[in-house]
PDB file of N, CA, C and O in Angstrom:
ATOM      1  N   UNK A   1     -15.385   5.604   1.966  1.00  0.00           N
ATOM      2  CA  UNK A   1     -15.912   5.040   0.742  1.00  0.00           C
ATOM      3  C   UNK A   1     -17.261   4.365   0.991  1.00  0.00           C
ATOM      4  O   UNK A   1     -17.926   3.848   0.092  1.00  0.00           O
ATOM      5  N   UNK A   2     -17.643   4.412   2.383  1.00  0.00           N
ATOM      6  CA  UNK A   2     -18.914   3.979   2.417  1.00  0.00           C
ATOM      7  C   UNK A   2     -20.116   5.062   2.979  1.00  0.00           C
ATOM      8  O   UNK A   2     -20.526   4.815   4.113  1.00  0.00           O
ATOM      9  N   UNK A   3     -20.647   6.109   2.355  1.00  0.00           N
ATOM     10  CA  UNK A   3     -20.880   6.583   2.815  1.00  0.00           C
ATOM     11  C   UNK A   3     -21.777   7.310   2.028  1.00  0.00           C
ATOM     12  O   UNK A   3     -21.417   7.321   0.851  1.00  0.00           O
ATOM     13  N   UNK A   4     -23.351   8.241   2.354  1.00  0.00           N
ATOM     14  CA  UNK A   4     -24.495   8.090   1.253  1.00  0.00           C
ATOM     15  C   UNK A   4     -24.179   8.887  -0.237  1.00  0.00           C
ATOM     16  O   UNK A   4     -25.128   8.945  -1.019  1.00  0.00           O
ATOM     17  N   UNK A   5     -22.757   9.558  -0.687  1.00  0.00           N
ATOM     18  CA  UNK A   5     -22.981   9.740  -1.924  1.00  0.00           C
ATOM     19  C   UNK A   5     -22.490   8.568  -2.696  1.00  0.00           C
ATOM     20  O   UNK A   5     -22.781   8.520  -3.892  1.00  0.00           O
ATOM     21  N   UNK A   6     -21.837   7.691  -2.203  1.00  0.00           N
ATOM     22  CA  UNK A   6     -21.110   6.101  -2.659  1.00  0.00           C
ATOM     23  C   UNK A   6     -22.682   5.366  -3.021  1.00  0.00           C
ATOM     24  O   UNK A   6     -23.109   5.067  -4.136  1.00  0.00           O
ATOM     25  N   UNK A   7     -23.253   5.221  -1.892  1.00  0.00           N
ATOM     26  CA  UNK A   7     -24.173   4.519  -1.559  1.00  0.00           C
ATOM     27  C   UNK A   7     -25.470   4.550  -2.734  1.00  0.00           C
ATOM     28  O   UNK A   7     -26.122   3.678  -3.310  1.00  0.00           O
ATOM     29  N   UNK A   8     -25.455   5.877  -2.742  1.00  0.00           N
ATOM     30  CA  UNK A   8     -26.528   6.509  -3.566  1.00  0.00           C
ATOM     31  C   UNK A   8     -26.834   6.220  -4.788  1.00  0.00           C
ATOM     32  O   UNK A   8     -27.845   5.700  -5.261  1.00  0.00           O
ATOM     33  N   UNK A   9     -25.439   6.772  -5.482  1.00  0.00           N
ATOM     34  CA  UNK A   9     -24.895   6.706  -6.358  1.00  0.00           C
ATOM     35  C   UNK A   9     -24.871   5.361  -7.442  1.00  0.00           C
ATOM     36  O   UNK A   9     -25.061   5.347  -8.658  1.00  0.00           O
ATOM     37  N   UNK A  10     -24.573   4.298  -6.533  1.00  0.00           N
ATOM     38  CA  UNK A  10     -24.472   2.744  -6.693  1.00  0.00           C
ATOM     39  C   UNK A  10     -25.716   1.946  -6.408  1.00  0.00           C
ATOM     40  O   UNK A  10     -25.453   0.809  -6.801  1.00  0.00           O
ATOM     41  N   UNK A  11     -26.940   1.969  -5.922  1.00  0.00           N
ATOM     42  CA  UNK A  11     -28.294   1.785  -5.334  1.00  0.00           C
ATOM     43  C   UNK A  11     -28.848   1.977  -6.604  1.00  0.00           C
ATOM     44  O   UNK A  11     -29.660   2.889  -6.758  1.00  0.00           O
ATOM     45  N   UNK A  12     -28.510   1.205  -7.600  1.00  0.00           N
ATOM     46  CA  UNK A  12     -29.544   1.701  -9.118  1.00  0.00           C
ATOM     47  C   UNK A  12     -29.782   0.050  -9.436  1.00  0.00           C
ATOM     48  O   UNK A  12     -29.398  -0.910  -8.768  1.00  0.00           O
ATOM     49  N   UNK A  13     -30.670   0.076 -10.885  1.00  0.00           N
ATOM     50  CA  UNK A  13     -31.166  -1.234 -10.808  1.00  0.00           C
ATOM     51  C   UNK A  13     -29.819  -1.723 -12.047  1.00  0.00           C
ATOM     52  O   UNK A  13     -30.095  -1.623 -13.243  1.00  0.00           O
ATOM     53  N   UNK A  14     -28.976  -2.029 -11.792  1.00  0.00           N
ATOM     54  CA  UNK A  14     -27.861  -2.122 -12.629  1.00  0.00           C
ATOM     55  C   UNK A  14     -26.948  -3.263 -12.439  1.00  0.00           C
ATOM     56  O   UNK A  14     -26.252  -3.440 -11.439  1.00  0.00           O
ATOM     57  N   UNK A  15     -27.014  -4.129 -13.623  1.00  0.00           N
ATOM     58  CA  UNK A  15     -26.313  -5.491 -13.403  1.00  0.00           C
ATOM     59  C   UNK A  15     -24.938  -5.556 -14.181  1.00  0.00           C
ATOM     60  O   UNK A  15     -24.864  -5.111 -15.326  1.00  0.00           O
ATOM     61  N   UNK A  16     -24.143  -5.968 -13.711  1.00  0.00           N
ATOM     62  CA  UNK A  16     -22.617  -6.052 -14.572  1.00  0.00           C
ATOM     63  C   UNK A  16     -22.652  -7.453 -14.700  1.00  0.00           C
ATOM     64  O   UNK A  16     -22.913  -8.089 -13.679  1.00  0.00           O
ATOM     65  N   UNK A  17     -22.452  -8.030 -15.691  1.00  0.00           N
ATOM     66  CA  UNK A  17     -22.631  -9.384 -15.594  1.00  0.00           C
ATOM     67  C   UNK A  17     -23.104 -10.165 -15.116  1.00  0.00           C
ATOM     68  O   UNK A  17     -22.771 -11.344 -14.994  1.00  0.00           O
ATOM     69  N   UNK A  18     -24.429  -9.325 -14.581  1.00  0.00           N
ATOM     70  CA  UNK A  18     -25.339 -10.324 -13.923  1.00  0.00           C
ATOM     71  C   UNK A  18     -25.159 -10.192 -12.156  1.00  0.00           C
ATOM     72  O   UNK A  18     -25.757 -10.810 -11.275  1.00  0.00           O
ATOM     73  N   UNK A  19     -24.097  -9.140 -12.050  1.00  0.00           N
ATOM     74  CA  UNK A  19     -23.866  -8.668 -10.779  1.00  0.00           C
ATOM     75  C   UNK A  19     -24.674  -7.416 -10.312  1.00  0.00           C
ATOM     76  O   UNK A  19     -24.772  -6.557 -11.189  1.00  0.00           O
ATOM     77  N   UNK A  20     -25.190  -7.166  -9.285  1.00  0.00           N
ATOM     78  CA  UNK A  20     -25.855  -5.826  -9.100  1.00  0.00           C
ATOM     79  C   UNK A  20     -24.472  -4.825  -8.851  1.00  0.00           C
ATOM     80  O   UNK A  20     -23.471  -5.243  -8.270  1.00  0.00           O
ATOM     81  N   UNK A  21     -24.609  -3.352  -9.427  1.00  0.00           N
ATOM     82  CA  UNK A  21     -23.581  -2.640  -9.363  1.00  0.00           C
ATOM     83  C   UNK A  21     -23.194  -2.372  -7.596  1.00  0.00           C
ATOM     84  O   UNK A  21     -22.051  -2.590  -7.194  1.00  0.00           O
ATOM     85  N   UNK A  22     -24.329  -1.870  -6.626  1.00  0.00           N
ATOM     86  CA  UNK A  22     -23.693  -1.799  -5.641  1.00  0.00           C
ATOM     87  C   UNK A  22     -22.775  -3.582  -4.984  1.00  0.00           C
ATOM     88  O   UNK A  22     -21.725  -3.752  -4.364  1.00  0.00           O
ATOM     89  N   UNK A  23     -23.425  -4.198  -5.316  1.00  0.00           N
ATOM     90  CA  UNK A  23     -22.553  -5.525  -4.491  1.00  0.00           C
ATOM     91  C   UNK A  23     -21.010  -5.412  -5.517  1.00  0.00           C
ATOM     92  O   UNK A  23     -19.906  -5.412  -4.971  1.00  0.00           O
ATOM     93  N   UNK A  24     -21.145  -5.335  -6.779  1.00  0.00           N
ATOM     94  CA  UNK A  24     -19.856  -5.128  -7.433  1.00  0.00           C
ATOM     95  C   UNK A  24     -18.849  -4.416  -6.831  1.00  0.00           C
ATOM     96  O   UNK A  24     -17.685  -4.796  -6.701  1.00  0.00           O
ATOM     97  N   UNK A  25     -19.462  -3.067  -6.358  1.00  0.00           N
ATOM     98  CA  UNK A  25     -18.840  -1.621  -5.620  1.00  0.00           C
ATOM     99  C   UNK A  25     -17.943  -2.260  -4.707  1.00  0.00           C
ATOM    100  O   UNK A  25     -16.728  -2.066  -4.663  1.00  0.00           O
ATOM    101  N   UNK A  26     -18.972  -3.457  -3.583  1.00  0.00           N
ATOM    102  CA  UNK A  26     -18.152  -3.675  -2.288  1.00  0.00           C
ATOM    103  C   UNK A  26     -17.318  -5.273  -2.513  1.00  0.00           C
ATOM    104  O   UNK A  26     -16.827  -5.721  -1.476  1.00  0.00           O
ATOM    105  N   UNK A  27     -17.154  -6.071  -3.701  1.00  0.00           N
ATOM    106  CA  UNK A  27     -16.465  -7.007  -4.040  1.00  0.00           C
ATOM    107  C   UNK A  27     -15.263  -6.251  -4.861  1.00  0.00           C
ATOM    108  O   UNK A  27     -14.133  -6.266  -4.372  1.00  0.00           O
ATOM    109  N   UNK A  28     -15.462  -5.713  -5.880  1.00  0.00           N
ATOM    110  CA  UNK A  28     -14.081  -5.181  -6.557  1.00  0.00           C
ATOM    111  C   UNK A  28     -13.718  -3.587  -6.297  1.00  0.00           C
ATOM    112  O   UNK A  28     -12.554  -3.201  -6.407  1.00  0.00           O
ATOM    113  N   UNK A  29     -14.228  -3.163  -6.129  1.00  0.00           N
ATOM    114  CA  UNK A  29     -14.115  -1.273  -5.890  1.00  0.00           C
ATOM    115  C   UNK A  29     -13.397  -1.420  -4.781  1.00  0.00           C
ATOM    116  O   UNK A  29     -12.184  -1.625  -4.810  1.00  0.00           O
ATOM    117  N   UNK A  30     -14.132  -1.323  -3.640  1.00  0.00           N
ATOM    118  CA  UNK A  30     -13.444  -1.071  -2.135  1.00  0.00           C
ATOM    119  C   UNK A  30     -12.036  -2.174  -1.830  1.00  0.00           C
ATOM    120  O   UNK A  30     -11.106  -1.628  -1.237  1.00  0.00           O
ATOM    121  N   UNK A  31     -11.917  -3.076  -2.054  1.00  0.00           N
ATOM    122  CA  UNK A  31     -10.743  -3.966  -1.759  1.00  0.00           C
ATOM    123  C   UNK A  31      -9.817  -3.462  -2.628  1.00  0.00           C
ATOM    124  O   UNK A  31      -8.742  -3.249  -2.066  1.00  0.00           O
ATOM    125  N   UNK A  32      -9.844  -3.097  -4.204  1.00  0.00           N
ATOM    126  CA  UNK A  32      -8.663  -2.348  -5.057  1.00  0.00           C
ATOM    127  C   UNK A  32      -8.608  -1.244  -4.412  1.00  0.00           C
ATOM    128  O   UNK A  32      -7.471  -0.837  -4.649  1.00  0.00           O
ATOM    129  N   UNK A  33      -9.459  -0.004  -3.299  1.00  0.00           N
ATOM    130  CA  UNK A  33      -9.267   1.161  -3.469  1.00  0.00           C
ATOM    131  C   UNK A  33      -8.341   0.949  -1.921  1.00  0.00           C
ATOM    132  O   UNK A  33      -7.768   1.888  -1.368  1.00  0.00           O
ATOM    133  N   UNK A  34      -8.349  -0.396  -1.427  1.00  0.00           N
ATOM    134  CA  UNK A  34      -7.655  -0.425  -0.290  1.00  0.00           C
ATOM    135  C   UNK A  34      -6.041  -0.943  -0.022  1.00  0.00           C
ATOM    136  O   UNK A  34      -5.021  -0.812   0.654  1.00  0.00           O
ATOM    137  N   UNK A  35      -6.617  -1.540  -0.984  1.00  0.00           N
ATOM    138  CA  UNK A  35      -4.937  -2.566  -1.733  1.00  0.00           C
ATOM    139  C   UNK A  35      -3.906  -1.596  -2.121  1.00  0.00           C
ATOM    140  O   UNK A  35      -2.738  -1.696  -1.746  1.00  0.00           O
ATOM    141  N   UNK A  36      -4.635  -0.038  -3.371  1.00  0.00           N
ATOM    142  CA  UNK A  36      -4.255   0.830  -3.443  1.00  0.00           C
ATOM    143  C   UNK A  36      -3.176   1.596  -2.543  1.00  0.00           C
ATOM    144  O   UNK A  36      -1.993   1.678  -2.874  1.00  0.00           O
ATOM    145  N   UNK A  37      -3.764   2.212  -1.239  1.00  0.00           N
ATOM    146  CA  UNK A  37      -3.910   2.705  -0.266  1.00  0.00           C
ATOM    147  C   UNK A  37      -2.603   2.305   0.177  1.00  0.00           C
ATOM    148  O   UNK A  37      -1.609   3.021   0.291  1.00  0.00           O
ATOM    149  N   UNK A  38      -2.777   0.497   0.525  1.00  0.00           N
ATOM    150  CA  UNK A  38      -1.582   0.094   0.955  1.00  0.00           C
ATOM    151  C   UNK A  38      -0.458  -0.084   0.395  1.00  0.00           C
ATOM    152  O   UNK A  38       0.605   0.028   1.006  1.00  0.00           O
ATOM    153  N   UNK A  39      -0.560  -0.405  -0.926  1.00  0.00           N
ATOM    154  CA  UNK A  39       0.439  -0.200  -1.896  1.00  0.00           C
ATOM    155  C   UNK A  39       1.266   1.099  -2.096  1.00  0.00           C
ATOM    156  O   UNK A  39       2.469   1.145  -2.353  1.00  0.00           O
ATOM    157  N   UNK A  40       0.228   2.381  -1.899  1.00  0.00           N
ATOM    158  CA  UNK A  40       1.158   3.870  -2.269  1.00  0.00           C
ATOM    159  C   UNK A  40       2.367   3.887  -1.405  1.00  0.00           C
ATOM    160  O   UNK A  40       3.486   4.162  -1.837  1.00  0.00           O
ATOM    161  N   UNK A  41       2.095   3.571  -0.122  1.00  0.00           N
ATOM    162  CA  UNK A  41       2.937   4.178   1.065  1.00  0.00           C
ATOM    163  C   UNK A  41       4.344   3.280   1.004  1.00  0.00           C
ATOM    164  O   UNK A  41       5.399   3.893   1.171  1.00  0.00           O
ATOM    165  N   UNK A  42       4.380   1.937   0.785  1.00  0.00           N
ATOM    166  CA  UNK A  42       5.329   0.912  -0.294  1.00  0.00           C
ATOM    167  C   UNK A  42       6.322   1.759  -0.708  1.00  0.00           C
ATOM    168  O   UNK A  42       7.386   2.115  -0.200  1.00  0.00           O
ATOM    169  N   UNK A  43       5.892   1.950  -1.490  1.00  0.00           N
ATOM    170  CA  UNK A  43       5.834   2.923  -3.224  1.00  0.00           C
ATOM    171  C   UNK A  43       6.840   3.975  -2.804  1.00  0.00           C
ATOM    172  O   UNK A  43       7.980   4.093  -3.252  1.00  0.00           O
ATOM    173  N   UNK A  44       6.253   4.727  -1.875  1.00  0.00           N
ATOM    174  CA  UNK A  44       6.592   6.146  -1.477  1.00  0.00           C
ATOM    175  C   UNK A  44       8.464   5.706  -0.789  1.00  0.00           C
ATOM    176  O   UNK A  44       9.507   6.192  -1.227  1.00  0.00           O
ATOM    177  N   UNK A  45       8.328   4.657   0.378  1.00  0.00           N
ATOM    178  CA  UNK A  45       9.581   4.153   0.902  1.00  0.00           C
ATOM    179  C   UNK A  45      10.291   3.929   0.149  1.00  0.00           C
ATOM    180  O   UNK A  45      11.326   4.580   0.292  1.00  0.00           O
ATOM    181  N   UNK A  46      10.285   2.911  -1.140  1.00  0.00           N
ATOM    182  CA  UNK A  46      11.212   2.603  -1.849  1.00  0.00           C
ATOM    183  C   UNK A  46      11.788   3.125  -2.556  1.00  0.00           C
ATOM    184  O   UNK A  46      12.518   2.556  -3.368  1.00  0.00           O
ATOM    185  N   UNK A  47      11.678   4.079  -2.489  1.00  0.00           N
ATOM    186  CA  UNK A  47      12.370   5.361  -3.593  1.00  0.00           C
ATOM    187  C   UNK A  47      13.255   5.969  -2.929  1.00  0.00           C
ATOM    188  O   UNK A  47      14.192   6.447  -3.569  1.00  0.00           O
ATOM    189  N   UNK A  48      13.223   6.151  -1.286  1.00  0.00           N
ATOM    190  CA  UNK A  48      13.747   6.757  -0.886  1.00  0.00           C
ATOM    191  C   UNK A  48      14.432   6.498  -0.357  1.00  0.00           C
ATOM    192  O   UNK A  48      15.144   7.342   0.187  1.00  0.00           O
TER     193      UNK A  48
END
């Protein structure tokens, strides 16, 4: 997830509330897409 089409992509002059979009990317994006990650495999055990 870090890597130049992420990078690229997010490198614009773009504020979310006053946040620049890439710093947004690596405060809320990457920590949910990791939390995610750890959560599926959870997920996957308890069913079974």
């Amino acid at each position: 997830m870090l890597n130049f089409p992420f990078i690229q992509t997010l490198n614009k002059d773009i504020d979310v509330l006053g946040i620049p979009l890439i710093l947004l990317y690596f405060l809320v994006g990457w920590p949910s897409s990791i939390l995610a990650i750890y959560l599926f495999p959870k997920a996957l055990t308890k069913h079974r």
